[in-house]
C-alpha positions as a Markdown table, in Angstrom:
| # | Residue | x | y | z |
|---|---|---|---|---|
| 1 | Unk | -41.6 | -45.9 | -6.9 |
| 2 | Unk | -44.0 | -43.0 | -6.1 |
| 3 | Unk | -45.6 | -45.1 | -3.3 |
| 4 | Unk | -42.3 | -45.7 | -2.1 |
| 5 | Unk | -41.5 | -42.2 | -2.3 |
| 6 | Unk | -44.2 | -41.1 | -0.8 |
| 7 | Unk | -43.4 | -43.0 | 2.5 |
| 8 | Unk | -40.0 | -42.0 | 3.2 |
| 9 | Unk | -41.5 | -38.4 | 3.4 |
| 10 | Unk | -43.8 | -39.7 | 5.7 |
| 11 | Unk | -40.8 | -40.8 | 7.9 |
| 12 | Unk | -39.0 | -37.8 | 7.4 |
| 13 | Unk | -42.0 | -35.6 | 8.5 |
| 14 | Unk | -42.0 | -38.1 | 11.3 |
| 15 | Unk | -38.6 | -38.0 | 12.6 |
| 16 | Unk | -39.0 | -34.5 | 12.8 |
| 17 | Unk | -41.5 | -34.9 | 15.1 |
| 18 | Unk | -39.7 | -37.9 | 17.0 |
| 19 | Unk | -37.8 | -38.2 | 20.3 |
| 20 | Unk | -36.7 | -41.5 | 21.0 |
| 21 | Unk | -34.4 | -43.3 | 23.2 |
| 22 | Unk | -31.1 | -44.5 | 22.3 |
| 23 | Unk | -32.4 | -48.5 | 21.9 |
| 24 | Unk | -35.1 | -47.1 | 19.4 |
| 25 | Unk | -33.3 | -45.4 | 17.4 |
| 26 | Unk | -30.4 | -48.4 | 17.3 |
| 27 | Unk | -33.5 | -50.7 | 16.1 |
| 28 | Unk | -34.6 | -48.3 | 13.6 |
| 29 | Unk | -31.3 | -47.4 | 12.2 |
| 30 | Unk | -30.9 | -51.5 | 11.4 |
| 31 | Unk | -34.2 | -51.6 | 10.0 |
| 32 | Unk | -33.8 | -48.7 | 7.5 |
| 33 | Unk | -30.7 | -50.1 | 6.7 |
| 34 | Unk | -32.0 | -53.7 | 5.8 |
| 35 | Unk | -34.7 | -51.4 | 3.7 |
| 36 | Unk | -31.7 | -49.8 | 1.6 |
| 37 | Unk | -30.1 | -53.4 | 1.0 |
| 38 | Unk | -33.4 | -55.0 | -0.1 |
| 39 | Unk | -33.9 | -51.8 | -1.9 |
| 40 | Unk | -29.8 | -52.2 | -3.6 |
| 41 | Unk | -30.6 | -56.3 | -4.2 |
| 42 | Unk | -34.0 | -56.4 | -6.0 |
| 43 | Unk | -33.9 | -52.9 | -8.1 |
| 44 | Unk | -31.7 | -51.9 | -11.1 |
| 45 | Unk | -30.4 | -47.9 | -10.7 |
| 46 | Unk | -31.8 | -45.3 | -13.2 |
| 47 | Unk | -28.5 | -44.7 | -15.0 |
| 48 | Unk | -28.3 | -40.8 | -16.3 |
| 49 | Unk | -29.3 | -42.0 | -19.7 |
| 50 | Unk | -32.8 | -43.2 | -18.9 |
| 51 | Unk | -33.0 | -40.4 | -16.4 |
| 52 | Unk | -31.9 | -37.6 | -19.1 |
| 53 | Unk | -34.2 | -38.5 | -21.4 |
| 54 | Unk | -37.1 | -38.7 | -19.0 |
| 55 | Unk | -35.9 | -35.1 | -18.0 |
| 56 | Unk | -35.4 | -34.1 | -22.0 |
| 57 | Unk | -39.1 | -35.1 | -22.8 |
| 58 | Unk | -41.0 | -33.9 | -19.8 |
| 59 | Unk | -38.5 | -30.2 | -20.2 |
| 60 | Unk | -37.3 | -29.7 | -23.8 |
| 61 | Unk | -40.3 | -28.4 | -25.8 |
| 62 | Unk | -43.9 | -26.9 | -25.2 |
| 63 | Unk | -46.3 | -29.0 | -23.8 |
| 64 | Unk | -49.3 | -28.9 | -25.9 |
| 65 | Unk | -50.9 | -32.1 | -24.2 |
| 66 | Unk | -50.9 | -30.2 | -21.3 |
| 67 | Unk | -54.7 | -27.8 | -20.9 |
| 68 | Unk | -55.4 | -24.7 | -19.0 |
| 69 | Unk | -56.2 | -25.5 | -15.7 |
| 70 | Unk | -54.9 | -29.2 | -15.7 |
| 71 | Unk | -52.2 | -30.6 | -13.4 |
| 72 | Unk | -48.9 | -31.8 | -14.7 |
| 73 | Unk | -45.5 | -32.9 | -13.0 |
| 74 | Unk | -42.8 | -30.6 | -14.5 |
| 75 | Unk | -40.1 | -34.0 | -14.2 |
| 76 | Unk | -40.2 | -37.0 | -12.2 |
| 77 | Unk | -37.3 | -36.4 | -10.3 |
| 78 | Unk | -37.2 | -33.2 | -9.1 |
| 79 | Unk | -36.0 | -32.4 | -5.5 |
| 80 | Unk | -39.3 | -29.9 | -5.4 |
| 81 | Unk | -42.3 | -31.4 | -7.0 |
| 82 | Unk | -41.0 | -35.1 | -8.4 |
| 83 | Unk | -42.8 | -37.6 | -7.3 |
| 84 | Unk | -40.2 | -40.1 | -7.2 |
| 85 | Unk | -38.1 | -37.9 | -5.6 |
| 86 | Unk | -38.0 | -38.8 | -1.4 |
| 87 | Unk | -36.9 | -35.1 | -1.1 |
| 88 | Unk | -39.6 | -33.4 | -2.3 |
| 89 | Unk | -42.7 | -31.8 | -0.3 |
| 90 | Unk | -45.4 | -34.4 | 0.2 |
| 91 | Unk | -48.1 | -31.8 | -1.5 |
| 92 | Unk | -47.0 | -30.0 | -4.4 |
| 93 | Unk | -49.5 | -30.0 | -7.2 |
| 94 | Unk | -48.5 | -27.5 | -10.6 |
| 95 | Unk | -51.5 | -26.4 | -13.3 |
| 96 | Unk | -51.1 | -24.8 | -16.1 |
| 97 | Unk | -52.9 | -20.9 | -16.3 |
| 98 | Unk | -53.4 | -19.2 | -19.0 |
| 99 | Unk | -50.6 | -16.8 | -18.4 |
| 100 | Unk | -48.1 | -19.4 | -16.8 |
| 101 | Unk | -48.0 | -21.6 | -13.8 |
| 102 | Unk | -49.8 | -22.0 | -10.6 |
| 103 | Unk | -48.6 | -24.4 | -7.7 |
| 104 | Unk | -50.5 | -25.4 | -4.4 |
| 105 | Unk | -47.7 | -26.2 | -1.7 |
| 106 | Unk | -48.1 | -27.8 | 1.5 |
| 107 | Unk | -44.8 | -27.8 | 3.3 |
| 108 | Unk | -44.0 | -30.5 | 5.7 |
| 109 | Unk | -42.2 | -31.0 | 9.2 |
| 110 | Unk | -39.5 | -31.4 | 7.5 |
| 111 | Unk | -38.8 | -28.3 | 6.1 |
| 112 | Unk | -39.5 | -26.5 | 9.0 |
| 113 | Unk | -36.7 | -23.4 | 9.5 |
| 114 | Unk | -37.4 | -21.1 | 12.7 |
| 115 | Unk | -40.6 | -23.2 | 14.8 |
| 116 | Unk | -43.9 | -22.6 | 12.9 |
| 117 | Unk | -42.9 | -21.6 | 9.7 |
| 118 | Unk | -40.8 | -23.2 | 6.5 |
| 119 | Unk | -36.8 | -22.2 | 5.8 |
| 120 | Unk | -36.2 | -19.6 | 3.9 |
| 121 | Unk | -34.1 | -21.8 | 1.6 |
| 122 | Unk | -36.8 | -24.3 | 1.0 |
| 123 | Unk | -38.9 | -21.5 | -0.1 |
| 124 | Unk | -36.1 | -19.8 | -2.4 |
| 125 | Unk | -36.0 | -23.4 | -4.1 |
| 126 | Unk | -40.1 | -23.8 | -4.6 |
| 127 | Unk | -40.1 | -20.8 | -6.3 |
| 128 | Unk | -37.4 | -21.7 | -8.6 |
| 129 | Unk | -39.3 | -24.8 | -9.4 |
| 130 | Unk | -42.4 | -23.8 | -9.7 |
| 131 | Unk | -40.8 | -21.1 | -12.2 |
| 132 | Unk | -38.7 | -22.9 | -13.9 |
| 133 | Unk | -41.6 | -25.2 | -14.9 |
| 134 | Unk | -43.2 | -21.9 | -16.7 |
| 135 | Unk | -40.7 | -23.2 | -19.4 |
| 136 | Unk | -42.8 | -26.2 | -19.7 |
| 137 | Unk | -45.4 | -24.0 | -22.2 |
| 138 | Unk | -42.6 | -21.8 | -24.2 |
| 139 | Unk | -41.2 | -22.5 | -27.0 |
| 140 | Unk | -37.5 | -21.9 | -25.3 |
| 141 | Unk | -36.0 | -23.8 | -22.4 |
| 142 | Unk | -32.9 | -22.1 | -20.2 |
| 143 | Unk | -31.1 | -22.2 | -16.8 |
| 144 | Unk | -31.8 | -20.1 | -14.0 |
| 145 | Unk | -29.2 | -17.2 | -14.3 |
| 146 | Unk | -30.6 | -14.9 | -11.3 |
| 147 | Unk | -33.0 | -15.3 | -8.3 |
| 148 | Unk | -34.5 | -12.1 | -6.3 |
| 149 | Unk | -36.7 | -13.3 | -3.3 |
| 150 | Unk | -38.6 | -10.9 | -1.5 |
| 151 | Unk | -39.7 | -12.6 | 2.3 |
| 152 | Unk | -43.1 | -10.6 | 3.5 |
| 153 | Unk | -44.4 | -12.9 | 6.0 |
| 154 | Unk | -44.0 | -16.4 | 7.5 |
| 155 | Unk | -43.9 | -19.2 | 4.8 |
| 156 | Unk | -46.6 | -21.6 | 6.5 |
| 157 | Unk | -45.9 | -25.4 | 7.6 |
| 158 | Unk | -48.6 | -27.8 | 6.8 |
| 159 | Unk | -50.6 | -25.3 | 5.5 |
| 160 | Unk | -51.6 | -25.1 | 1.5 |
| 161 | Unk | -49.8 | -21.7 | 0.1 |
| 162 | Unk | -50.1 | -21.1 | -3.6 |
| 163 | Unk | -47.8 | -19.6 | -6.4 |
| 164 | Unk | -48.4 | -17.8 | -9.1 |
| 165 | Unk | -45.8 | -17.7 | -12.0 |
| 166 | Unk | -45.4 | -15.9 | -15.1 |
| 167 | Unk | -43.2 | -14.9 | -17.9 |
| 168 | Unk | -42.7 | -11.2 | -18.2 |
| 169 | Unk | -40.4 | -10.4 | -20.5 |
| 170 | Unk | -37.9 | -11.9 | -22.8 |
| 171 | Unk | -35.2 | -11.0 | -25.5 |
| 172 | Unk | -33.2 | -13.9 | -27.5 |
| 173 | Unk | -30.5 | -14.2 | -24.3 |
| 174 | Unk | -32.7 | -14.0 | -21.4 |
| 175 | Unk | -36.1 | -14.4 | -20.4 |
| 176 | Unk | -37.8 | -13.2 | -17.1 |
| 177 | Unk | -40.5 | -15.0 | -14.7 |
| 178 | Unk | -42.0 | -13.6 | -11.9 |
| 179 | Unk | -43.9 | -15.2 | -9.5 |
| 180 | Unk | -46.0 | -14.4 | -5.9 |
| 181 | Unk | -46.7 | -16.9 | -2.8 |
| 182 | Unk | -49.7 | -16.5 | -1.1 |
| 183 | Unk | -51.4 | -18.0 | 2.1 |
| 184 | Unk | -54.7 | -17.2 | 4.4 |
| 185 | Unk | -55.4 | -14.5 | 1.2 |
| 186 | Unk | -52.2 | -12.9 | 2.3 |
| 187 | Unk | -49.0 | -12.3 | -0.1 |
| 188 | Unk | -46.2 | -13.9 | 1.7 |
| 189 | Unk | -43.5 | -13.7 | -0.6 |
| 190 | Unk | -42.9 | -12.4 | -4.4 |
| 191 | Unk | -39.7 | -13.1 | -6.6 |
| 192 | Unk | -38.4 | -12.8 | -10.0 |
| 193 | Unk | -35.8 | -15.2 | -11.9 |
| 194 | Unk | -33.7 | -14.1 | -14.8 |
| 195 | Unk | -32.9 | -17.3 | -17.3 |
| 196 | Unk | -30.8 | -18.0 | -20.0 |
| 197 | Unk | -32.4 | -18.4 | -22.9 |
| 198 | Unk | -31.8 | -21.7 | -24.9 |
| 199 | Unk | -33.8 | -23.3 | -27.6 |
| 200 | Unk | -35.5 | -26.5 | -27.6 |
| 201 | Unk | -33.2 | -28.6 | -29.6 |
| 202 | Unk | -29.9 | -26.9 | -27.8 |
| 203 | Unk | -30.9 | -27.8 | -25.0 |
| 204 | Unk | -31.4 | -31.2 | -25.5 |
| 205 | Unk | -28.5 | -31.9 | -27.5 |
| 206 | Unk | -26.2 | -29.5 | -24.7 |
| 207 | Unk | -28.1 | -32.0 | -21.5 |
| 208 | Unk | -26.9 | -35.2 | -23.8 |
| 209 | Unk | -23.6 | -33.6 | -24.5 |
| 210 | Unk | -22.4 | -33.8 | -20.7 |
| 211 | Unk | -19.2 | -34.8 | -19.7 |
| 212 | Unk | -18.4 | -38.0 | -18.5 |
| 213 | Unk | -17.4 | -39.1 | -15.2 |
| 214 | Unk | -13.9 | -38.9 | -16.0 |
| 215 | Unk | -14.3 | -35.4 | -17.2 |
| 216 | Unk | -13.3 | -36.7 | -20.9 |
């Protein structure tokens, strides 16, 4: 699924980049489409069981297994840095520091807000990602409560930028990450994230307790 994944970015990046004529793009539409039935026919979907647990076990508790300096995927399907996930940035690797969380980002075509540099939302949403994953070594999990971004310079496109996160403070309600983007040794953005604080085990049980679809 990864591989698979990884090449719908690919076309995304590409149609970005694309002009076409009316013919094309009729051809193209029919062939995507006859991806997404093949796709429907000969897969089973990831119900929200199987995909909350996955989320549970990569999210709900520290990660020991995980050392300083060594990469890790904060969960599978994350719109940011999953690598199942079509959405997310073709390039987004996350190690662990000994203070928190670093992330290399290359950001695509795709993302692209004013021409040459990324959107400012897309750049909101990597650094609530990449600080939400701090989570991933404390012994509390939570929700992002508040988000504070502060835009210095143009967010690069296909260009590696790097963030730094780290926890700052924390009471028994809340707990506080900070975090800085930089690119060509320059700081292009900082920001800081309030959360609400949850415990290991609440949090697990409150992400199986969800409603159902009928809103029983």
């Amino acid at each position: 699924m990864e591989s698979l994944a990884a090449a719908v970015r690919r076309l995304a990046d590409d149609l970005v980049r694309a002009d076409a004529d009316d013919d094309t793009i009729d051809d193209l539409v029919r062939a995507v489409d006859a991806v997404r039935v093949r796709l429907g026919a000969e897969s089973r979907p990831r119900d929200i069981d199987s995909r909350m647990e996955r989320f549970i076990d990569r999210m709900a508790g520290p990660s020991d297994d995980v050392e300083i300096g060594q990469e890790f995927i904060s969960f599978l399907e994350s719109p940011f840095s999953g690598t199942t996930n079509a959405l997310a940035p073709a390039d987004v690797v996350l190690r662990r520091t000994d203070d928190g969380v670093e992330a290399t980002v290359i950001a695509g075509p795709a993302y692209e807000g004013a021409p040459g540099r990324a959107h400012g939302g897309f750049v909101a949403a990597i650094f609530d990602d990449v600080m939400g994953a701090v989570q991933r070594f404390l012994p509390y999990n939570g929700y992002t409560r508040t988000l504070s971004i502060e835009y210095r310079r143009p967010f690069p496109l296909e260009t590696p930028a790097s963030i730094r996160a780290g926890l700052i403070d924390a009471d028994e309600t809340l707990f506080t990450v900070e975090a800085t983007a930089e690119a060509d040794g320059q700081t292009i953005a900082t920001a800081v994230a309030t959360f609400t604080r949850m415990d290991n085990r609440r949090f697990a049980e409150r992400a199986i307790r969800r409603p159902s679809r009928n809103g029983a």
